[in-house]
N, C-alpha and C positions, 0 to 999 in steps of 0.2 A: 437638295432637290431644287430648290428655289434657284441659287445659284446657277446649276446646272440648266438651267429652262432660261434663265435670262442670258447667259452665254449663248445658248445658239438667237438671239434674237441680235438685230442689229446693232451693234455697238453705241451705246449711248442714249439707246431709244427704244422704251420699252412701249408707250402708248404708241398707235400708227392710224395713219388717215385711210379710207375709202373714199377717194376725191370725187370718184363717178357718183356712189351711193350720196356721197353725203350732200354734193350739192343735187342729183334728182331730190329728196325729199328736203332738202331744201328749196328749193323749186315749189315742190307742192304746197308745203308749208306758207310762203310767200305767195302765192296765188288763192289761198283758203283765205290767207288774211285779206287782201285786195278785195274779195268779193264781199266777205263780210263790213270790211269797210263801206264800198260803192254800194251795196243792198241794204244795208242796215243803218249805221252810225252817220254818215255822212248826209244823205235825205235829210235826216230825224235830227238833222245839227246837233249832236252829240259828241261831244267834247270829251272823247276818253283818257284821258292825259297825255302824254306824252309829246315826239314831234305831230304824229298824225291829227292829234286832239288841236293844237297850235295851229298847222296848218287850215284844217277846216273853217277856226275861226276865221282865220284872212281872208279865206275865200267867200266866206258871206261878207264880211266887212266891207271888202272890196264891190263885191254883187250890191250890196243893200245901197253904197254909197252911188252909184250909177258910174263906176269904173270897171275897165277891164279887169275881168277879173282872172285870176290867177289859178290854173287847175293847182288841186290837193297835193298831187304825186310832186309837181314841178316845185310847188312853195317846200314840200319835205325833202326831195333833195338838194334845194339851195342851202336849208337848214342844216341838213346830215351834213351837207359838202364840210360846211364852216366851220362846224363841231369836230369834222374828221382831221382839219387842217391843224385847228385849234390843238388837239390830242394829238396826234402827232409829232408837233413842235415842241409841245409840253411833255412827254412822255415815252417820245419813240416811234418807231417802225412796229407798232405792239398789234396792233388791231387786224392783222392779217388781211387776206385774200378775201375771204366770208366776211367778213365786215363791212367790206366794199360790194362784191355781189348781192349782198341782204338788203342793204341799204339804197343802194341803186337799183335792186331787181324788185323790190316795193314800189317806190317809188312810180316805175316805169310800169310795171300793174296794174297800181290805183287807176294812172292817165289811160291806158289802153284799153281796160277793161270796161271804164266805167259806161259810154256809147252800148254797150250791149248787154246791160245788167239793168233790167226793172227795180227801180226800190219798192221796197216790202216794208211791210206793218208801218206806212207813213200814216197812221190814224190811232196808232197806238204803242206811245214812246217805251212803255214797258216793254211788249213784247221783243220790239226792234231792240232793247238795251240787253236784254238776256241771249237773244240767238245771236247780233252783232258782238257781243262780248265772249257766248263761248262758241262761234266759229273763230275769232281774232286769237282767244288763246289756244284752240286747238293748232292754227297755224302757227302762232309764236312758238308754242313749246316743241312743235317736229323743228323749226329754227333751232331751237334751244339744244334739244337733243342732240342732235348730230354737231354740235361746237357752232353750228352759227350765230349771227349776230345781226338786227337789222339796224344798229345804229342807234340814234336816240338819246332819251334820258340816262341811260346808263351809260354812258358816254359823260355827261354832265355831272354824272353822279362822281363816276370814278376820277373827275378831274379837281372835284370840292374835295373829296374824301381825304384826302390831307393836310386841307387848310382849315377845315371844322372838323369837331372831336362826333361825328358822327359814322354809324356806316355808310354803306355804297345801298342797301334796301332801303332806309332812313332817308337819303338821301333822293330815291327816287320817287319817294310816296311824296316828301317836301317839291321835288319838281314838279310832280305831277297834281298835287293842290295847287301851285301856282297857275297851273293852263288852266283848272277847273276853276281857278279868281276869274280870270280871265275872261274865260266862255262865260261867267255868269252876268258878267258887266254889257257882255255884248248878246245872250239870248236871252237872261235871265235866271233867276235860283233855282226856276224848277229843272231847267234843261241841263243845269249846273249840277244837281241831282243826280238826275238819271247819268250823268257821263261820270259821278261817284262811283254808282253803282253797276257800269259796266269797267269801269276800273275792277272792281274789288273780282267781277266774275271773272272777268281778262284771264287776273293772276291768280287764281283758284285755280283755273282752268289749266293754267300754264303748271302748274305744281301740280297736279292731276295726269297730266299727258307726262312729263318728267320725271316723275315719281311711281307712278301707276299707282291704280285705289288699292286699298288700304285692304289686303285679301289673310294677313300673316298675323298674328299675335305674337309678340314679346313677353314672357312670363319670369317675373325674378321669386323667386319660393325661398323664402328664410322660416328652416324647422328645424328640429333636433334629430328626424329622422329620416336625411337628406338620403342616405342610401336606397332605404327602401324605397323611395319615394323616385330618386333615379332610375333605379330596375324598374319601376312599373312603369314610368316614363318609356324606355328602351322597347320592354316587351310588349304593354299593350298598343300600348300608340305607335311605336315601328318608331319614334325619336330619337337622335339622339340630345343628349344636354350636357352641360360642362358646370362645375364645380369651382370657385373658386371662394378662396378664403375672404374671410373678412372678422370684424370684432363692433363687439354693440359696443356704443358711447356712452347710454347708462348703464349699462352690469358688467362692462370691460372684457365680457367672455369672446372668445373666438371662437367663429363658427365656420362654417361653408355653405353658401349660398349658389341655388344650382338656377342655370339660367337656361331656358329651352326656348325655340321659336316652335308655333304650332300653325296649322291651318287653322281658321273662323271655326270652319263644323266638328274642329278637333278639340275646340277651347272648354267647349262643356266636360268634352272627358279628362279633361289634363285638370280642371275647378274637381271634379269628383273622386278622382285619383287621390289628389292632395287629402281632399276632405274625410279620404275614408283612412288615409293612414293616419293623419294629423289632423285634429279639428281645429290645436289649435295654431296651425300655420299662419304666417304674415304672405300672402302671395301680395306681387304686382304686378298689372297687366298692361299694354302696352302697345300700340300699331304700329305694325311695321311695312313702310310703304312698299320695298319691295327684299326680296330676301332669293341672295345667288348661292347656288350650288346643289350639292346632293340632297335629292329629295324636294327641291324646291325649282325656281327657275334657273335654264343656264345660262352660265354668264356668257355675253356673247362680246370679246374686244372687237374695236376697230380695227382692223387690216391695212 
């Protein structure tokens, strides 16, 4: 069946783009972040890592010292430019079409929009650190989603990540401590702070929109009376669950261990099911961020 399904699809190419879709909500994506930037982080001189956290700096540095100074967007795309050349040279033709529109269509955002955006909660760097942080990752992650990219520390990350035994995450939380050395030298530790702390929301946020919340339970159930315990699975809850072997490593016995995904309001009956066949069951429970197919969400491919 599988076979027969990837035969009728293009020859060689089973994943496929929506160029129109994917850069509209790229687009939006790109425009949520901009604003959140100019309304929120930027005012508040909040340094949220990355190029956009970098560039801010210069831009007051440049400002405080009685120099022209440098818009946000322009200093991020000299930065992207350099990075994208860099990677390139080093690495290839890899970073695609979306990496250039991302990169550039930020950029060109930031500078355009910011003339017509009031900054908000300039009197209160918390606030401005939690709404600038999750409107920036709600825009990142419609980026993220549809394959785009807006450039950046990941860029940096991916170019270290084989000269140090680290990954490419590792690698961009170490980038992004650096801008936050940075910002602290030149705003100081508390501002250096607050631009931690809308880091951490950022990328929460960005794993939230990505992922979607956490609505599915993951349930592994180790009993001796996996059967019965499957049928009532099946029948009362409408589930199905799958069985598969395994053997304990202290009593060397084999068993089968039956593993089901439930809904949240489904979680209490699939805990009381077990409990009434088996008290003494080993269940374990588990979030699952998002979960495709029958009975659950459909999967929807790119086109």
């Amino acid at each position: 069946m599988v076979r027969e399904t990837l035969k009728r699809m293009a020859p060689g190419r089973v994943l496929r783009s929506r160029p129109v879709r994917d850069y509209f909500w790229m687009t939006v994506g790109i425009l949520i972040t901009a604003y959140a930037l100019d309304a929120f982080l930027i005012p508040n001189k909040i340094a949220a890592g990355g190029v956009s956290g970098l560039a801010t700096v210069v831009f007051y540095a440049l400002k405080d010292a009685g120099l022209p100074s440098i818009p946000v967007g322009v200093t991020m795309l000299v930065l992207n430019v350099v990075l994208l050349a860099v990677g390139i040279r080093a690495r290839g033709w890899r970073y695609g079409a979306k990496t250039l529109y991302g990169a550039l269509g930020l950029s060109v955002a930031i500078d355009v929009m910011a003339p017509f955006i009031q900054p908000l909660a300039t009197k209160d760097p918390l606030l401005a650190v939690l709404w600038g942080g999750a409107l920036t990752g709600i825009g990142m992650g419609m980026v993220f989603r549809v394959g785009g990219n807006t450039g950046g520390t990941d860029i940096v990350a991916q170019l270290l990540t084989k000269k140090v035994s680290l990954g490419v995450g590792q690698l961009m939380l170490l980038v992004d401590a650096c801008v936050l050395l940075v910002a602290a030298l030149k705003f100081g530790p508390e501002l250096a702070l607050y631009g931690a702390v809308a880091v951490f929301v950022t990328t929460t946020t960005i794993d939230v929109v990505q992922e979607g919340l956490s609505t599915e339970k993951a349930a592994f159930i180790f009993s001796k009376l996996n059967d019965q315990i499957g049928e009532a699975i099946m029948s009362e809850l409408g589930r199905g669950a799958t069985a598969f072997a395994a053997r304990g490593v202290y009593t060397g016995e084999d068993r089968e261990v039956i593993f089901c995904v439930v809904s949240r309001r489904e979680l209490d009956d699939l805990k009381n099911i077990v409990h009434t066949i088996d008290p003494e069951a080993f269940v374990v429970i588990s979030d699952v961020h998002e979960a495709l197919g029958e009975g659950f969400k459909e999967a929807r491919i790119r086109r």
